[in-house]
C-alpha positions as CSV (number, residue, x, y, z in Angstrom):
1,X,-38.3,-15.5,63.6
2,X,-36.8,-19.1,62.0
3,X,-40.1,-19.3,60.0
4,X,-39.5,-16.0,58.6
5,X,-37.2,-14.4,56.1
6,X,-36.2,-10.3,55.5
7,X,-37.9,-9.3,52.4
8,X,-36.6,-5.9,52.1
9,X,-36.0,-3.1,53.6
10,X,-37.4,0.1,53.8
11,X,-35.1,3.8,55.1
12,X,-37.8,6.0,55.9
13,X,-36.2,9.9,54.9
14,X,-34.8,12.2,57.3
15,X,-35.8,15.7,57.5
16,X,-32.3,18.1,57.6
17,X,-31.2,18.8,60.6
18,X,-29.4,22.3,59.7
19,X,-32.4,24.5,58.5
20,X,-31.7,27.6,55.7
21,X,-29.5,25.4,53.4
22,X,-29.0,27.2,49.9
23,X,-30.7,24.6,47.6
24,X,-27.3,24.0,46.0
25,X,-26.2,22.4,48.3
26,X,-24.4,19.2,48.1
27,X,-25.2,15.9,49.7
28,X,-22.8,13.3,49.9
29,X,-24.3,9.8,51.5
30,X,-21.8,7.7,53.2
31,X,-22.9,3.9,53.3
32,X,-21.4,0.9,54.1
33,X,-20.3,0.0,51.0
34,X,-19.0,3.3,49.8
35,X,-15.4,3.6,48.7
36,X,-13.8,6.5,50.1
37,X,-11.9,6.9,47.1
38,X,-15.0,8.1,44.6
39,X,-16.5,9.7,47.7
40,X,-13.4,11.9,48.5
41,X,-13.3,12.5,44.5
42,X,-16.6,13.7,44.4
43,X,-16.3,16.2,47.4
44,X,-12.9,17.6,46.5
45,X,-14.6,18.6,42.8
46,X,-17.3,19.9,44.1
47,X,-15.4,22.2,47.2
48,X,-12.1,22.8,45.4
49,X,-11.2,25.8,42.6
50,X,-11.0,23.7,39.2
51,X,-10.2,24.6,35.6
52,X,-13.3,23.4,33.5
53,X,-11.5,20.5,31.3
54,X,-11.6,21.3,27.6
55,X,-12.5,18.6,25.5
56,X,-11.4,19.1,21.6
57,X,-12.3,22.0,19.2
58,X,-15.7,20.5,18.7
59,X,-17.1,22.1,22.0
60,X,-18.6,18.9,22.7
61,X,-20.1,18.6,26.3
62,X,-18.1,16.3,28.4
63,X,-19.6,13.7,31.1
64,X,-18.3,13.8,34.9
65,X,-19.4,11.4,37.6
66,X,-19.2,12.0,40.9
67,X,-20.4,10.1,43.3
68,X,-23.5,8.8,43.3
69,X,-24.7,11.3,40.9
70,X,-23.1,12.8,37.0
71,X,-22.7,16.0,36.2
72,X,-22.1,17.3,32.5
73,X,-20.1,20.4,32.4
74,X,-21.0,23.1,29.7
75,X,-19.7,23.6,26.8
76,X,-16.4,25.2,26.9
77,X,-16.1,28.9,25.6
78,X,-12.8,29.7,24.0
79,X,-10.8,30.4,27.2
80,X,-10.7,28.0,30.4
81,X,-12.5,29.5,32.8
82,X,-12.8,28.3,36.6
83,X,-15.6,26.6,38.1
84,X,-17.1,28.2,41.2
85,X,-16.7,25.9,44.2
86,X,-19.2,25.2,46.9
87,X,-20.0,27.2,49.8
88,X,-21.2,24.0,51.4
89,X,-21.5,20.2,51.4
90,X,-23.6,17.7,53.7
91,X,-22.0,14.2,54.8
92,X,-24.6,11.9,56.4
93,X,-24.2,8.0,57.3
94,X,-26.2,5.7,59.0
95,X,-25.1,2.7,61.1
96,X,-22.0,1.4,59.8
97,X,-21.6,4.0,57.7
98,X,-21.1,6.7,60.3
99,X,-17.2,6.1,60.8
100,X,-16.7,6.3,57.2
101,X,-18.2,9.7,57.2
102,X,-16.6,11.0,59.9
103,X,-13.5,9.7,57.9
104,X,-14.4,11.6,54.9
105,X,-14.6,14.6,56.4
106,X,-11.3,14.3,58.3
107,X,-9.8,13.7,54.9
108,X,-11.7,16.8,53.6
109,X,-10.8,19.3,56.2
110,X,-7.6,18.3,55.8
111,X,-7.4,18.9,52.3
112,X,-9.5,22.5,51.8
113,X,-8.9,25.0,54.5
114,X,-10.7,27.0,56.3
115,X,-13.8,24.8,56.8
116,X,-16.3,25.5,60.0
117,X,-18.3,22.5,61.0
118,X,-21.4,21.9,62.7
119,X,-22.6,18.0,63.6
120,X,-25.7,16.7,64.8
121,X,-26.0,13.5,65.7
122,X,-29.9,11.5,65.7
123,X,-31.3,8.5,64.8
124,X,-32.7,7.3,61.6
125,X,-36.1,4.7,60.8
126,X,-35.4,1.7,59.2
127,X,-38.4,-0.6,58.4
128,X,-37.7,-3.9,57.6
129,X,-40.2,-6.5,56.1
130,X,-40.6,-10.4,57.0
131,X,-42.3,-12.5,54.8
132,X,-43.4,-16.4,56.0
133,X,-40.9,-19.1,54.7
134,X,-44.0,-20.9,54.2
135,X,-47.3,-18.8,52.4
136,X,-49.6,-21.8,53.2
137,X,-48.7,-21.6,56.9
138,X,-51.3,-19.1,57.3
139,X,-48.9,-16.3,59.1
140,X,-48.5,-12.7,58.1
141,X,-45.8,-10.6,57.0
142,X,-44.2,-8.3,60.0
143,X,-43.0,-5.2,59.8
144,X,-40.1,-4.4,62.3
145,X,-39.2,-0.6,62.7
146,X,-35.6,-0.1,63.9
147,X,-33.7,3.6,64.7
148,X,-30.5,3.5,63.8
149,X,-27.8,6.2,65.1
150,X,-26.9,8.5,61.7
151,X,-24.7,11.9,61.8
152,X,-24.9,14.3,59.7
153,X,-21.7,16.9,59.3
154,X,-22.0,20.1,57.9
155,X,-18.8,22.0,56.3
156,X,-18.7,25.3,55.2
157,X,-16.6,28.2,53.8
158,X,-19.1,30.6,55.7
159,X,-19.0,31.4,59.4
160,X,-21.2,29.5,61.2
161,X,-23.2,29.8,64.5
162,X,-20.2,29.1,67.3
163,X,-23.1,28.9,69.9
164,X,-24.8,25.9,68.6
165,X,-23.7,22.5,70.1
166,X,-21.6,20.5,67.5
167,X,-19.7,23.5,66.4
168,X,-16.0,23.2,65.3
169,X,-14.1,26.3,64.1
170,X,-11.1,25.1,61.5
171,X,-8.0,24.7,63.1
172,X,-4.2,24.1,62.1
173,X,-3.9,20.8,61.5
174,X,-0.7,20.4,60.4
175,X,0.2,22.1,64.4
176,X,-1.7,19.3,65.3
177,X,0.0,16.7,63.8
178,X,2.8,18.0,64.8
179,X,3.1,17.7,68.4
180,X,1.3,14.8,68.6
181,X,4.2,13.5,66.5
182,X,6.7,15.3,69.2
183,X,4.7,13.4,72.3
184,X,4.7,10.4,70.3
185,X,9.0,11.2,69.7
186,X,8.7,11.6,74.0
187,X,6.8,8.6,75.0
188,X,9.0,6.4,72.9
189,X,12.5,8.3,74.0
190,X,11.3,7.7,77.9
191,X,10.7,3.9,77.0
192,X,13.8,3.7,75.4
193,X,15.8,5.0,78.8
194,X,13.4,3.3,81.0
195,X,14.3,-0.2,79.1
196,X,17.8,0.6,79.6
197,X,17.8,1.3,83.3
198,X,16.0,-2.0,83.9
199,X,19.1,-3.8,81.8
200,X,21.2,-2.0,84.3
201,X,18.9,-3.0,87.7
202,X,19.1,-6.5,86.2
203,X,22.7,-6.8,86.0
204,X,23.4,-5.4,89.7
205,X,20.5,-7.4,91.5
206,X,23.7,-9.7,92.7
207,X,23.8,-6.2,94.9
208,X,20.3,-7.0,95.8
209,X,18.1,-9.8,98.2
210,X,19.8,-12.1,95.7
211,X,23.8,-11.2,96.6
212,X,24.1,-11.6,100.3
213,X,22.4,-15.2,99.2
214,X,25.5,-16.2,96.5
215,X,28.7,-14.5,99.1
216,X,27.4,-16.3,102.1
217,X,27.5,-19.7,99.9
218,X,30.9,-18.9,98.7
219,X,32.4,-17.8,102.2
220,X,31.2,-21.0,103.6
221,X,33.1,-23.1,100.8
222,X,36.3,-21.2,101.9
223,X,35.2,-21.6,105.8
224,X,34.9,-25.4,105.2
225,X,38.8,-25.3,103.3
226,X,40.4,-23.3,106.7
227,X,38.5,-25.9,108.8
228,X,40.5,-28.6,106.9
229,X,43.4,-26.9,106.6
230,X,43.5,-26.3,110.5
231,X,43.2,-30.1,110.9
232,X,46.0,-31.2,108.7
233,X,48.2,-28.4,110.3
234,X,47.2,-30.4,113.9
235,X,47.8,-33.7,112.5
236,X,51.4,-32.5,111.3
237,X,51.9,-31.4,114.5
């Protein structure tokens, strides 16, 4: 491929893969060069309970983005009322961008309650065109197709099927976090000991193969003074 170069390329779509979705529902689409910071925004306005923001007497429309996509709110009646949240909401990613949407919806469970989830993993086309470096060459564009591994994560307020593979019922996650925090506290308390009883073997191994070694060396030095001091007692004599 040195004598050719990638155009473009081409995702080819992706029918759903959870079937009876209202047609309100939102899709959030995770790539690689999402911020999770206006993706997390978007979600959280469109899951969570919200006051509708008043802007001035004039009952002027006022202009939210979110996302990838902008929303203008209506105009505001003369009390604050609250904006319905979602039911539901759709993360997908493909290739790299499958970690951040699994990251989003962490961050998302985490943050509204009570969410049931269903995953399904598959693979996306990706078609991606080569045109010649050089036209007068004579060679022909290519078109490579490629399947990339996308997800797509379903959350919902609603009950969903529990028998369908990629099911996840919500859970306590502050529970969670909390006795992995406690086994954390454990592992690090037995290293702690453990450390200190290896100070403690370290200092006695003079009781060990090494001692005998070091008191035999000394008891010689003593045997080799007697010896003497028997010959000077034999010479006095």
């Amino acid at each position: 491929m040195e004598n050719y170069s990638k155009a473009r390329t081409v995702e080819q779509p992706c029918p759903c893969p959870f079937p009876g979705l209202s047609s309100d529902t939102n899709e959030v689409r995770v790539k690689d060069g999402s911020k999770i910071r206006n993706l997390m925004r978007y979600a959280l306005s469109r899951m969570e309970v919200k006051p509708r923001a008043l802007e001035g007497e004039g009952g002027q429309p006022k202009s939210k983005e979110g996302g990838s996509t902008t929303e203008v709110q209506e105009a505001p009646c003369s009390q604050a009322l609250e904006k319905m949240p979602s039911r539901q909401i759709v993360f997908t990613g493909m290739g790299k961008g499958v970690s951040k949407a699994i990251t989003c919806v962490e961050i998302l469970k985490r943050r509204v309650k009570g969410l049931h989830q269903q995953t399904r993993l598959l693979f996306s086309t990706v078609l991606e065109v080569w045109e010649p470096l050089e036209p007068a060459a004579g060679l022909d564009s290519l078109t490579v197709s490629r399947n990339i591994p996308a997800i797509w994560v379903l959350l919902s307020r609603d009950p969903l099927d529990a028998s369908l593979p990629g099911y996840q019922a919500p859970g306590n996650f502050d529970a969670l976090w909390a006795q992995a925090a406690k086994e954390d506290a454990g592992v690090a308390g037995g290293q702690r000991h453990g450390g200190r009883r290896k100070r403690g073997g370290g200092g006695g191994r003079g009781k060990g193969p090494g001692g005998p070694v070091r008191q035999t060396d000394r008891s010689r030095e003593p045997g080799k003074g007697q010896s003497r001091g028997k010959g000077a007692l034999a010479g006095q004599e």
